[in-house]
N, C-alpha and C positions, 0 to 999 in steps of 0.2 A: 407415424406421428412423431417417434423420437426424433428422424430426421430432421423435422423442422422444427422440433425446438431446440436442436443443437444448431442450427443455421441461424435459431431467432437470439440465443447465447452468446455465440462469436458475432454478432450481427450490434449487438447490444454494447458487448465489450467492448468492439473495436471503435463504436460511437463514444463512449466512456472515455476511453485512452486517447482519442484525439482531442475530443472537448478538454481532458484535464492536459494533454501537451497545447492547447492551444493557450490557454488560461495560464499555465506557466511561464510561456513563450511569452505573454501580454507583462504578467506580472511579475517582473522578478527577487518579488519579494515571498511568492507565495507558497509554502513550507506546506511539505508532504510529509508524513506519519504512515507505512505500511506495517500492519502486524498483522502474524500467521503463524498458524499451527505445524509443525512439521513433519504430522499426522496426518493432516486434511486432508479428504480424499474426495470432495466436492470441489475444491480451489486448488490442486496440486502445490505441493512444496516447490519453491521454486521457478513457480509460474509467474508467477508477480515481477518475480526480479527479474526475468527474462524478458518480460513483456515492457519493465521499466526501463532495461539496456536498449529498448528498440524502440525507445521515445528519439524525436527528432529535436534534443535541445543540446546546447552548448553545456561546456562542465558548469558554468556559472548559474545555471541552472540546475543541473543535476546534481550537485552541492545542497541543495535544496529537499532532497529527498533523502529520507531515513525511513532504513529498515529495525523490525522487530520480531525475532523469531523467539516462538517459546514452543515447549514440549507438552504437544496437547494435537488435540484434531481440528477440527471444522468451527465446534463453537468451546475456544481453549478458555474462556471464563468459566465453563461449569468446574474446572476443578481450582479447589481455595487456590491452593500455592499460586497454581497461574496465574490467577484474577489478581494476586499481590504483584507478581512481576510483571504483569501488566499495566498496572497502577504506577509504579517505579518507573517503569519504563518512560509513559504518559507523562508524568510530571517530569521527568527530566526534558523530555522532550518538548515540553509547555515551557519551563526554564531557560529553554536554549534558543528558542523562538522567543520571546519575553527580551532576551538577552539582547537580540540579535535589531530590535526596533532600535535600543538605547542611540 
């Protein structure tokens, strides 16, 4: 049974990851937010970024994309501090997008 919910996972993702390369490929205005735990041990540290180096788009696109790492696991808003640098994070990042329409 685990087998096939790890095939229906990577099955899942990998539907995920093209749809959002294809959506950015369309739109190049359209601004990604990645935040992660460096703890996670359901989404591996570093998975993300790896998975977003092996998008099929031009830098003009990948420009596009911001990362967010904090010091926590899987769901890093249970602890305060992280849910503030989270928020910090968010809003700058809302800020720079915001900017970016001008």
């Amino acid at each position: 049974m685990s087998r096939i919910s790890t095939v229906t996972f990577q099955s899942d993702a990998l539907f995920n990851m093209q749809a959002l390369q294809s959506a950015m490929a369309k739109n190049k205005y359209l601004k990604v937010l990645v935040m992660e735990g460096m703890y996670d041990l359901a989404t591996p540290f570093y998975a993300s970024a790896y998975t977003f180096q092996h998008l099929r788009l031009d830098a003009d696109h990948r420009k596009n994309i911001t990362f967010a790492d904090f010091k926590g696991g899987h769901m890093v808003y249970n602890d305060a501090a992280a849910m503030k640098e989270m928020k910090r994070a968010l809003d700058a990042w809302y800020q720079e997008a915001l900017k970016a329409r001008k």
